[in-house]
C-alpha positions as CSV (number, residue, x, y, z in Angstrom):
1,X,47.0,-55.6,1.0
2,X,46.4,-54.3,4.5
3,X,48.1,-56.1,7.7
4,X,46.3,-56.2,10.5
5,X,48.6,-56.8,13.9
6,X,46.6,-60.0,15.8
7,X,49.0,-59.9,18.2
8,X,47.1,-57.1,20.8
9,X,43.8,-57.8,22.5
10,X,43.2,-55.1,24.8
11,X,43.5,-51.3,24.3
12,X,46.0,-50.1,25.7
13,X,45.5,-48.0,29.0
14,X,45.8,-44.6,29.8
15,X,48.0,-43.9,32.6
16,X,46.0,-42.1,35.6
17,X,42.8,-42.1,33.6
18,X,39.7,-44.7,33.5
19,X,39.2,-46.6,30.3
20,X,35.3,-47.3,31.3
21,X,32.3,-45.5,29.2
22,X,31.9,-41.9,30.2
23,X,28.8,-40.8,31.7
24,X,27.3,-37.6,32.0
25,X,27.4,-34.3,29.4
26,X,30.5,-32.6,28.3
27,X,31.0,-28.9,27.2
28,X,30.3,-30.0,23.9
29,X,26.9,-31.6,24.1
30,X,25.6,-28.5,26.1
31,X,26.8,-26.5,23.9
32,X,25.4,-28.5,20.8
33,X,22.3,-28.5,23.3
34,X,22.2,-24.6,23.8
35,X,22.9,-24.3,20.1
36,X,19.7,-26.3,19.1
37,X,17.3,-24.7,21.6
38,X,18.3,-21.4,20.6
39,X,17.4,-22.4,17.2
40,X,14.2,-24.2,18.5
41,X,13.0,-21.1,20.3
42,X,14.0,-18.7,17.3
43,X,11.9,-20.6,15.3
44,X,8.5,-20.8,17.4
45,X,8.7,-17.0,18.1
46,X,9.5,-16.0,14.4
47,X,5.7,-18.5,13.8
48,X,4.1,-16.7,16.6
49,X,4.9,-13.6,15.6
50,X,4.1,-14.6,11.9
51,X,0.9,-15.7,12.8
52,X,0.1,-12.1,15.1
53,X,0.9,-10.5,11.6
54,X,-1.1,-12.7,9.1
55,X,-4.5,-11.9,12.1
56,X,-3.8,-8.2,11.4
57,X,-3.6,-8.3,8.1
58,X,-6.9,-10.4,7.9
59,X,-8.6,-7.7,10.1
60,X,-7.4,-5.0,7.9
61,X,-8.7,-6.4,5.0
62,X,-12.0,-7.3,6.3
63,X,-12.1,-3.6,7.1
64,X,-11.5,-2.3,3.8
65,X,-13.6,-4.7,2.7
66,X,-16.9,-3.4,4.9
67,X,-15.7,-0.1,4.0
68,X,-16.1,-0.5,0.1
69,X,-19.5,-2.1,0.5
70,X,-20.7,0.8,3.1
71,X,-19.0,3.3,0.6
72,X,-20.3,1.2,-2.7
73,X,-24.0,1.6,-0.7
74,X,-23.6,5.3,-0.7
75,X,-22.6,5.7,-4.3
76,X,-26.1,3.9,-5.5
77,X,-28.2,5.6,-2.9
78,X,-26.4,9.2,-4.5
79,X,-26.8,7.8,-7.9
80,X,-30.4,7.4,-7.5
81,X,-31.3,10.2,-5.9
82,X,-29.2,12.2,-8.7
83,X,-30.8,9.9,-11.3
84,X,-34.9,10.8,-10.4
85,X,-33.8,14.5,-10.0
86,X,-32.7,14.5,-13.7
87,X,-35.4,12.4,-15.4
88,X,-37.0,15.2,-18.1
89,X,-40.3,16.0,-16.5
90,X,-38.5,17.2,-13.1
91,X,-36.0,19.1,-15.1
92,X,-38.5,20.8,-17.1
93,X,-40.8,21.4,-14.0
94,X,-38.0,23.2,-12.7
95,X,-37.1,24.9,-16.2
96,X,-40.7,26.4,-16.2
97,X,-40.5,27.8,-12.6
98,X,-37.4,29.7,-13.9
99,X,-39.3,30.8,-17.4
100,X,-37.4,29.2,-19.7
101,X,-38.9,27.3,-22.8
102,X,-37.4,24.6,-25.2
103,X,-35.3,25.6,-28.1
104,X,-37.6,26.0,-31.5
105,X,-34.7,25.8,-33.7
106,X,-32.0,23.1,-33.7
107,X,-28.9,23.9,-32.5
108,X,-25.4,23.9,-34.2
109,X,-22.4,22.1,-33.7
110,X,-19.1,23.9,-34.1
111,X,-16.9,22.2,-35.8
112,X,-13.1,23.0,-36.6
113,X,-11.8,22.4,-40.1
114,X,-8.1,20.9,-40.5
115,X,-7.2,23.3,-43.2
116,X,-8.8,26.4,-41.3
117,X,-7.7,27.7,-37.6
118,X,-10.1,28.3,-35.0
119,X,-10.4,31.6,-35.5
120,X,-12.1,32.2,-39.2
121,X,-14.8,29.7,-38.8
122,X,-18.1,30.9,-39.8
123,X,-20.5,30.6,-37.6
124,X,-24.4,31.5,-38.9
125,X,-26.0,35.0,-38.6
126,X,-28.3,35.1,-35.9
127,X,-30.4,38.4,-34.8
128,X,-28.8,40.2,-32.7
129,X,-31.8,41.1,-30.7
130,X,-32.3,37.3,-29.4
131,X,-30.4,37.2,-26.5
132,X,-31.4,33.3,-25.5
133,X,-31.8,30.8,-28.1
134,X,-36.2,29.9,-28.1
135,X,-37.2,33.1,-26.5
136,X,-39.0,35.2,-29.3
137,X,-37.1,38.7,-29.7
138,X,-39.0,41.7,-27.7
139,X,-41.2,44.1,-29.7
140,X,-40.3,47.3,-30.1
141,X,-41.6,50.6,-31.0
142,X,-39.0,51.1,-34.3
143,X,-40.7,51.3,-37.3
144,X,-39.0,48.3,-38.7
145,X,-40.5,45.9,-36.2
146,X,-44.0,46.7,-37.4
147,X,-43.2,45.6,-41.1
């Protein structure tokens, strides 16, 4: 059980010193003041500069972005260009104007066996007067190309 001593009304006074409310700031509310508008101002220029950073960022990207559409633009444009110079009747257009003709024979497809090296494949006789595969071998004037 706690006792509780009735007997004094008044707080007791301070000698020299005036036992009213206080009025006005002490040292510790301006600094507790200072302390919280420190904080306050740290905290709105870390968001401005946040937001400075996320604007640049957003620019960049919107420039990378033109960028791969002007670059993607480019790429067909090249593709299509490339694409109706190789279409067959071109190519052979420009074959002709250089005299070449289409092969008349098939050609062969080298192929190396897992039991054999490279090296001792056999590759088909061919004459070794035709230089270029579908161009007919020149005549000469040996007897054996009259046969």
């Amino acid at each position: 059980m706690r006792m509780v001593n009735n007997t004094r009304t008044r707080p007791r006074s301070r000698a020299g010193k005036a036992t009213g409310p206080r009025r006005g700031l002490s040292v510790r509310k301006i600094d507790a003041y200072l302390r919280f508008s420190f904080f306050v101002v740290l905290i709105g220029v870390a968001y401005i500069w946040n937001s400075y950073q996320a604007e640049q960022r957003v620019r960049l990207e919107e420039a990378y972005a033109k960028q791969a559409k002007d670059l993607k633009s480019r790429y067909l444009l090249q593709r299509a260009t490339l694409d109706a110079g190789l279409r067959y009747a071109k190519v052979q257009d420009m074959v002709d104007t250089l005299g070449l003709r289409p092969l008349q024979e098939p050609g062969y497809k080298i192929v190396r066996g897992l039991d054999r090296p490279l090296s001792r494949l056999e590759l088909p006789e061919r004459d070794p007067r035709r230089r270029f595969e579908g161009v007919p071998p020149e005549p000469s004037d040996s007897p054996q190309a009259t046969r």
